[in-house]
C-alpha positions as CSV (number, residue, x, y, z in Angstrom):
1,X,-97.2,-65.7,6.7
2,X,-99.9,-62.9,7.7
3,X,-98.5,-59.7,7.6
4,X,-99.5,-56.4,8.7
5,X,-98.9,-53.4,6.2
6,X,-98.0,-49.8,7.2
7,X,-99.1,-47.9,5.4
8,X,-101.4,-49.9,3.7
9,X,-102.4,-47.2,0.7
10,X,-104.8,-47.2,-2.4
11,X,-103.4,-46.6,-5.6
12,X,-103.9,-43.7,-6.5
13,X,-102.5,-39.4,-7.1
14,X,-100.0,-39.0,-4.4
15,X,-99.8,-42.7,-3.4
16,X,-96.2,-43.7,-1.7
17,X,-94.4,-46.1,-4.5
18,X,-92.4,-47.8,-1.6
19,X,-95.5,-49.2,0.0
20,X,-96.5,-50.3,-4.0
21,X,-93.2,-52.1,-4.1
22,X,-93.4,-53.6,-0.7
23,X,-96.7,-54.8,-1.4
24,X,-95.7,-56.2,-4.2
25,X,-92.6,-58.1,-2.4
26,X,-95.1,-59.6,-0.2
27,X,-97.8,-60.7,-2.3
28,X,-98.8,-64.3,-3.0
29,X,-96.3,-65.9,-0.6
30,X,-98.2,-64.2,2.4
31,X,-101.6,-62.9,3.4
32,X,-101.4,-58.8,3.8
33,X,-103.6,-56.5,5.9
34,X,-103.8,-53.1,7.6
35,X,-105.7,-50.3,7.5
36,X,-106.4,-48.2,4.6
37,X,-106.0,-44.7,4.2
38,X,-105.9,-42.6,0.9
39,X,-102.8,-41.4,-0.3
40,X,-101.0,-38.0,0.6
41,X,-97.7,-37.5,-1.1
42,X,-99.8,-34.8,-2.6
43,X,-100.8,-32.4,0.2
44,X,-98.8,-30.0,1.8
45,X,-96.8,-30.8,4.9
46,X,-99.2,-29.8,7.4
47,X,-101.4,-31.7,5.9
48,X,-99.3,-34.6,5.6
49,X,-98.2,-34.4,9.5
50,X,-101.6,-34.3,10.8
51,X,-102.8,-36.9,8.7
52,X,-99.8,-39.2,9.6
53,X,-100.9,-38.7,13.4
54,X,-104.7,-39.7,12.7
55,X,-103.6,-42.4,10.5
56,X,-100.7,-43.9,13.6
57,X,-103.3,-44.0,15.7
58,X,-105.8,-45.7,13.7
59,X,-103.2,-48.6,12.8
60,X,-102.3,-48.7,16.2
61,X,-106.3,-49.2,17.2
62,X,-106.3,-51.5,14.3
63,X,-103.2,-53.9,15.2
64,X,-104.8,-53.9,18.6
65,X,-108.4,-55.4,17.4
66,X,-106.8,-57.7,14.9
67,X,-103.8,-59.0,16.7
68,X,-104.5,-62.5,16.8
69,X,-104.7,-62.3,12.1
70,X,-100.6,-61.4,12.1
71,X,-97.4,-62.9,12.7
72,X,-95.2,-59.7,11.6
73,X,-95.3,-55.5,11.2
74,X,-94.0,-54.5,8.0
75,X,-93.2,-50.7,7.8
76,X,-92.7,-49.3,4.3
77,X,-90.5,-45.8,5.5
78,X,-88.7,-44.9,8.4
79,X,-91.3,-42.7,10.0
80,X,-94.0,-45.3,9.6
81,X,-91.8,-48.0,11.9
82,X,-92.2,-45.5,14.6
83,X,-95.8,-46.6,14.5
84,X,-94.7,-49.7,13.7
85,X,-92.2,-50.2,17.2
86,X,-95.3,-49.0,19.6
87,X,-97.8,-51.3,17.8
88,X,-94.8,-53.8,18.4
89,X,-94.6,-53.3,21.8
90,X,-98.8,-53.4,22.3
91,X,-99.2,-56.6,20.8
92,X,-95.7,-58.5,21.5
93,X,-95.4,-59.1,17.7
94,X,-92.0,-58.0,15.7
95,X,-91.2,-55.5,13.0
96,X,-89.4,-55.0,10.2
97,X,-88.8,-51.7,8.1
98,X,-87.8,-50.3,4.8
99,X,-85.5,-47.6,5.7
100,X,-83.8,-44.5,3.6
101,X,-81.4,-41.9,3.8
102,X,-83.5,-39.9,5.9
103,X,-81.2,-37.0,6.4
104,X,-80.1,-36.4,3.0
105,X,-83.4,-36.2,1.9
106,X,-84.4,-33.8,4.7
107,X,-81.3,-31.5,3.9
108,X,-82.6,-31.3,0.3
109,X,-86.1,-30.6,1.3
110,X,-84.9,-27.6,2.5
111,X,-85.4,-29.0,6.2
112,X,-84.7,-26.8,9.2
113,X,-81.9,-28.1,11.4
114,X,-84.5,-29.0,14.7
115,X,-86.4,-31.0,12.1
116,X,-83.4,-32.8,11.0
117,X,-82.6,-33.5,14.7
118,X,-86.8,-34.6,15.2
119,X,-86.2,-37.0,12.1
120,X,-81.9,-38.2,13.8
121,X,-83.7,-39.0,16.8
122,X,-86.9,-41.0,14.7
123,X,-84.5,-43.1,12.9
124,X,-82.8,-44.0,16.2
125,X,-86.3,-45.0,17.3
126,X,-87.6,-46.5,14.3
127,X,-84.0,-48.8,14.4
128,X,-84.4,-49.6,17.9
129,X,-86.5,-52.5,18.7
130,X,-86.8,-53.6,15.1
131,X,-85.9,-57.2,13.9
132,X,-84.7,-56.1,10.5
133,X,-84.4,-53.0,8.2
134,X,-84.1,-52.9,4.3
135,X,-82.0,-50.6,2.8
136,X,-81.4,-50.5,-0.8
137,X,-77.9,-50.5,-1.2
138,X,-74.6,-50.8,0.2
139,X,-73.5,-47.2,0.1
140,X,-77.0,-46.4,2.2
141,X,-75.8,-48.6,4.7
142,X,-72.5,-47.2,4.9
143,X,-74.2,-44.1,5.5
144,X,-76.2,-45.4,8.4
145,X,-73.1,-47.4,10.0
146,X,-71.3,-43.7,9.7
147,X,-74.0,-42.1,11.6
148,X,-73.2,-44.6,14.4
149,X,-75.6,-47.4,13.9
150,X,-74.8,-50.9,14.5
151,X,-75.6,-52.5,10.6
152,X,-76.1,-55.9,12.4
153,X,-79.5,-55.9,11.6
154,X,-79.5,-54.2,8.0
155,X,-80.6,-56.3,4.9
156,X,-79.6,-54.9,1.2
157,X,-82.7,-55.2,-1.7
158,X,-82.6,-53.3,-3.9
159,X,-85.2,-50.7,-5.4
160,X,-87.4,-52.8,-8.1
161,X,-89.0,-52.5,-11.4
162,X,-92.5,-51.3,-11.3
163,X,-95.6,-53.2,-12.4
164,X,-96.7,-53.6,-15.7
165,X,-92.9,-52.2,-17.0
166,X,-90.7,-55.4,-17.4
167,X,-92.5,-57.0,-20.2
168,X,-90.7,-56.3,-23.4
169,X,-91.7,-53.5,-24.8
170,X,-91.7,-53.1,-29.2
171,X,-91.3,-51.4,-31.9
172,X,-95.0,-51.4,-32.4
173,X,-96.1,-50.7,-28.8
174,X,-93.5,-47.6,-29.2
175,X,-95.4,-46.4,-32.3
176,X,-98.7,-46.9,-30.8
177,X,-98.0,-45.2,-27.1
178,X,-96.5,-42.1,-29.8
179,X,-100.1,-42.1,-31.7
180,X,-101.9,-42.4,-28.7
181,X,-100.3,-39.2,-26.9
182,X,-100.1,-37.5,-30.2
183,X,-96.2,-37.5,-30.5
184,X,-95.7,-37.1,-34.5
185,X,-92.5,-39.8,-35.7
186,X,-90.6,-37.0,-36.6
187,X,-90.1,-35.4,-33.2
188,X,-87.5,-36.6,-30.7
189,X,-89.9,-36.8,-27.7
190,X,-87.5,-36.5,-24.2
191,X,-89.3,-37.5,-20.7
192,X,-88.6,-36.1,-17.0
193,X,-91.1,-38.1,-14.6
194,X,-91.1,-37.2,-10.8
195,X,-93.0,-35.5,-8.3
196,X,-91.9,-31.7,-9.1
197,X,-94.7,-30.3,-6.1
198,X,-92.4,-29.5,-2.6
199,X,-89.6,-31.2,-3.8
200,X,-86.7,-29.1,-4.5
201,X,-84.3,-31.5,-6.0
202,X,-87.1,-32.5,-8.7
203,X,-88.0,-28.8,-8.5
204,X,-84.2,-27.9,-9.7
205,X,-84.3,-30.6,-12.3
206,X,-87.2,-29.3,-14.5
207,X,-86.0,-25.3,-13.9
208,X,-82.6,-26.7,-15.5
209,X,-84.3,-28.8,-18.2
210,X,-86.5,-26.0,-19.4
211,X,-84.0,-23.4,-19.5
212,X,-80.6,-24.5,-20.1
213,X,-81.1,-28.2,-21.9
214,X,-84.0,-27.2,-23.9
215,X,-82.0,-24.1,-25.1
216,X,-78.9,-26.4,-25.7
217,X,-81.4,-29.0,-27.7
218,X,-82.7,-26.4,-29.6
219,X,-79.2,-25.3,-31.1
220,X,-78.6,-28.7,-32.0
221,X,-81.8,-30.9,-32.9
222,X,-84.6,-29.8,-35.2
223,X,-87.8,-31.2,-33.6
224,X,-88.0,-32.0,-29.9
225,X,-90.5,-31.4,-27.2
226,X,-89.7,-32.4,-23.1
227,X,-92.4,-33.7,-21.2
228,X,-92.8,-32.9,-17.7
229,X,-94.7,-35.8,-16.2
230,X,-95.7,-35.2,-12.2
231,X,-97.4,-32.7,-10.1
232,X,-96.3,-29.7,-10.0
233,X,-96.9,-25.7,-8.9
234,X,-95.4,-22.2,-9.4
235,X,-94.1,-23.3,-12.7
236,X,-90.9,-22.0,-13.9
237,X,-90.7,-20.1,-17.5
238,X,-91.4,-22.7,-19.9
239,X,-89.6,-23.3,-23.0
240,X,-91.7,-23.3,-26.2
241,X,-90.4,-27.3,-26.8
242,X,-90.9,-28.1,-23.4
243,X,-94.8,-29.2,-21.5
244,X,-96.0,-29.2,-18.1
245,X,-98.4,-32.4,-18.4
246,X,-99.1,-32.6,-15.0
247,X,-100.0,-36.2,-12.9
248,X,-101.0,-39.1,-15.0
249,X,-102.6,-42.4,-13.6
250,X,-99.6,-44.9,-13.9
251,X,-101.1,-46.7,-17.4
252,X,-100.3,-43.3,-19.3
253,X,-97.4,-42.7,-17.2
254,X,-95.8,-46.2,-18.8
255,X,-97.3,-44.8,-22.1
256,X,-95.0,-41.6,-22.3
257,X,-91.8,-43.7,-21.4
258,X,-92.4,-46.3,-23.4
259,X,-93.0,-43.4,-26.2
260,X,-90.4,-41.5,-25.2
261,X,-87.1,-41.6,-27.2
262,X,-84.9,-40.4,-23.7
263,X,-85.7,-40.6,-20.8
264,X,-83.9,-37.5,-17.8
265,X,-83.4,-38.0,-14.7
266,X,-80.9,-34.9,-13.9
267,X,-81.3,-34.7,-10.2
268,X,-78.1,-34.6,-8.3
269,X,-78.4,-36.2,-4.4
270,X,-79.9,-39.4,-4.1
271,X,-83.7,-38.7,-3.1
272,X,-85.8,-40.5,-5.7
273,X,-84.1,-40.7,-9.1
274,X,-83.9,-44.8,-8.8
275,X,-87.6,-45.2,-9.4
276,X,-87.6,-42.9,-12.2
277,X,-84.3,-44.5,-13.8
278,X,-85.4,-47.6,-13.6
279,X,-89.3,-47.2,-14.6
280,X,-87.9,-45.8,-17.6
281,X,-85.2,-48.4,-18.7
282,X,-87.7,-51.2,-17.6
283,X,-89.8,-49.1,-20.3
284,X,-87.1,-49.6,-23.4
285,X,-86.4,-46.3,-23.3
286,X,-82.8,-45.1,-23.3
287,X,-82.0,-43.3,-20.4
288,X,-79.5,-40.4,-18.7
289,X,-78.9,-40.7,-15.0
290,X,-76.8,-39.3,-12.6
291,X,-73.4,-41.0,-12.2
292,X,-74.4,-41.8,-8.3
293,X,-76.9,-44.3,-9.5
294,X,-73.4,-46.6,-9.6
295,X,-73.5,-47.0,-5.7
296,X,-76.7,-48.2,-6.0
297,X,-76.3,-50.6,-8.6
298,X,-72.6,-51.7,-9.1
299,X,-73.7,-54.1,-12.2
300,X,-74.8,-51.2,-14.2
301,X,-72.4,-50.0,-17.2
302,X,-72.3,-46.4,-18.4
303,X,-72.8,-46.7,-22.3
304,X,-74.1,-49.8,-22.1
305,X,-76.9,-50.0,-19.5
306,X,-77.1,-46.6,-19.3
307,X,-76.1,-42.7,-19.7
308,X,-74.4,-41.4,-16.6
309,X,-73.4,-37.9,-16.2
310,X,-70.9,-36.3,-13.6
311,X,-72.3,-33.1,-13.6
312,X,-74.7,-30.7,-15.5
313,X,-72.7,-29.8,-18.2
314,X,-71.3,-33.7,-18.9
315,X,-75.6,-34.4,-18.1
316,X,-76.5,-32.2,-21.3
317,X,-73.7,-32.9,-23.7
318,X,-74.7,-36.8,-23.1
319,X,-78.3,-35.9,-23.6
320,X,-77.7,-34.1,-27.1
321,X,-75.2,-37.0,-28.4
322,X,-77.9,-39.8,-27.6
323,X,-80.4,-37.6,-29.4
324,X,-78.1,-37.4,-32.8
325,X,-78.0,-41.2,-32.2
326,X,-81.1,-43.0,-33.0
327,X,-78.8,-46.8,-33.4
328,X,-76.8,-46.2,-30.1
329,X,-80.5,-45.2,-28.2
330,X,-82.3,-48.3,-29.3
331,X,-79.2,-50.2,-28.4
332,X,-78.8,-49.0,-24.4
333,X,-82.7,-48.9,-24.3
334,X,-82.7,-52.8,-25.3
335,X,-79.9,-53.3,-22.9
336,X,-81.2,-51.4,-19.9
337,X,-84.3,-53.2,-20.6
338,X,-82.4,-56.6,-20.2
339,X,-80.7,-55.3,-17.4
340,X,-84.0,-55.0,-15.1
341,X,-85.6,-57.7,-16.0
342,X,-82.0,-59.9,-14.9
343,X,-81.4,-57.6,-11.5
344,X,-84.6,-56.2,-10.4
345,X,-87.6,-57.5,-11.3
346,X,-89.9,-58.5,-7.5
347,X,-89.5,-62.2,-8.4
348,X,-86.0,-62.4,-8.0
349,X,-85.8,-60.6,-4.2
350,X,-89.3,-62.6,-2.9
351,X,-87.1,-65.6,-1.5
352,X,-84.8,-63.0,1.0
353,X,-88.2,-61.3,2.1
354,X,-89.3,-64.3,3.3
355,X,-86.2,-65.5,4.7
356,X,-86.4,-62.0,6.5
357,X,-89.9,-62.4,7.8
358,X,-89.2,-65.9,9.1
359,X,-86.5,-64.9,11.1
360,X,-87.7,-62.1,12.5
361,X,-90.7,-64.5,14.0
362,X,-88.3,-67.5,14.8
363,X,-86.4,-64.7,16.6
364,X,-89.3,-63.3,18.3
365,X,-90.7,-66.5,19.4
């Protein structure tokens, strides 16, 4: 099937992982296009809004020249299937989305309350005239369907592995990402990854791991360091065992978890920590994740999968009893490991995109 991509982004600093995963959902079984644009997660929000005007308008122009090459829209966020409806309507072709919490995550971006209204009255938009939106678990829907939406139309797939991570990762690939980064064997090396630049719940997480859980480590284990791995500005204090890195292309990014001996993830309302998580177990590497992450995955099994913490407190005395256990790491890492490849890896979930797409064009027709 030929489908059109919004947005359709270069890899890149700043690029949106949704549209990475959604790509990679649709490749080989269909033929993708759209118009490019560069990615930026990494500008500021003026920036951003601006640029997602110029950029609508150009996919819009776009889907109007080319709208005898697809069958389909595919939208990879909410705010994009507005752009994705009105190209709809212009060209009589149907839509499908990959849709979020929208409102949570506007409430913990710090988002006034007429901008949560603006984004109440975009999802209702977005949800509309669309033939199908993806949500990525059953406890997101139940939020939609409690905001009033009819869930006739919602499909469940879950977030996936990313490329490159759900090849088995060894011993020796461990010891050689460690040498390459310059992480000496003796030292327990502990990883946060996420985008800690106007994003105050990933903002909050490496404040508290800094300050309180490096401070609690240091009572407790001999050598550490955290790395910080993400942009980031206006750093807080920093911890002699803890380092800023700052963004890494993704090859070094897989480099640090696969090196890592745990991975963090202490971020407490469900705006981003599923990539992160499951990057990291897809990586080997044992991992600590809030206990919300159960919604989103029911399979999952703290202690076995898995670290899953309650709160801060239960989030810091796990993190400092997987530490002082180098057998009970290696075992969750292996098992988190196997649990992506079995659940999550793209392969699995191709067959219901396409079941998705061909309805929504059977419908359409």
């Amino acid at each position: 099937m030929r489908v059109l991509l919004i947005p359709y982004e270069e890899i890149g600093p700043g690029f949106d992982a949704r549209t990475r995963e959604v790509l990679r959902l649709l490749e080989g079984s269909h033929k993708v296009i759209g118009a490019r644009r560069k990615p930026t997660m990494n500008l500021s929000d003026f920036a951003q809004h601006l640029l997602w005007f110029v950029y609508s308008a150009r996919v819009i122009l776009f889907g109007i020249r080319h709208r005898r090459e697809f069958d389909i829209i595919c939208c990879g966020t909410t705010v994009h299937a507005t752009t994705g409806r009105v190209l709809s309507f212009l060209t009589k072709k149907p839509y499908v989305f990959w849709g979020e919490d929208t409102l949570r995550w506007a409430w913990a971006k710090g988002r006034s309350s007429p901008y949560v209204r603006l984004l109440e009255a975009v999802d209702r938009f977005a949800y509309g005239g669309c033939a199908a939106m993806v949500l990525m678990s059953p406890d997101v829907r139940q939020v939609w369907a409690d905001r009033g939406f009819d869930t006739s139309k919602v499909v469940i797939i879950p977030l996936l592995s990313q490329p490159g991570q759900t090849a088995a990762s060894s011993p020796p690939q461990k010891q050689q990402s460690r040498r390459e980064l310059g992480i000496v064997d003796s030292e327990v090396a502990l990883v946060f990854a996420g985008n800690m630049r106007n994003h105050p719940p990933n903002e909050s997480a490496a404040a508290w791991i800094v300050s309180t859980l490096a401070t609690r480590l240091e009572r407790e284990v001999p050598e550490f360091t955290i790395y910080l791995i993400g942009p980031h500005e206006d750093l807080p204090p920093v911890h002699p065992r803890a380092r800023f890195v700052g963004y890494v292309e993704p090859a070094t990014l897989l480099g640090y978890l696969r090196a890592a001996d745990v991975s963090l993830a202490p971020v407490w309302d469900s705006t981003g920590v599923p990539h992160k998580v499951l990057d990291s177990m897809s990586s080997g590497t044992a991992t600590v994740a809030p206990a919300w992450m159960k919604g989103h995955y029911p399979e999952l099994e703290d202690g076995r999968d898995i670290v899953l913490a309650a709160n801060p407190e239960e989030f810091a005395e796990k993190v400092v009893h997987l530490v002082k256990d180098p057998v009970g790491r290696e075992r969750i890492a292996a098992q988190g490991r196997a649990f992506v490849q079995q659940h999550l890896r793209p392969e699995r979930w191709r067959g219901k995109v396409d079941e998705i797409l061909r309805q929504a064009v059977s419908g359409a027709g």
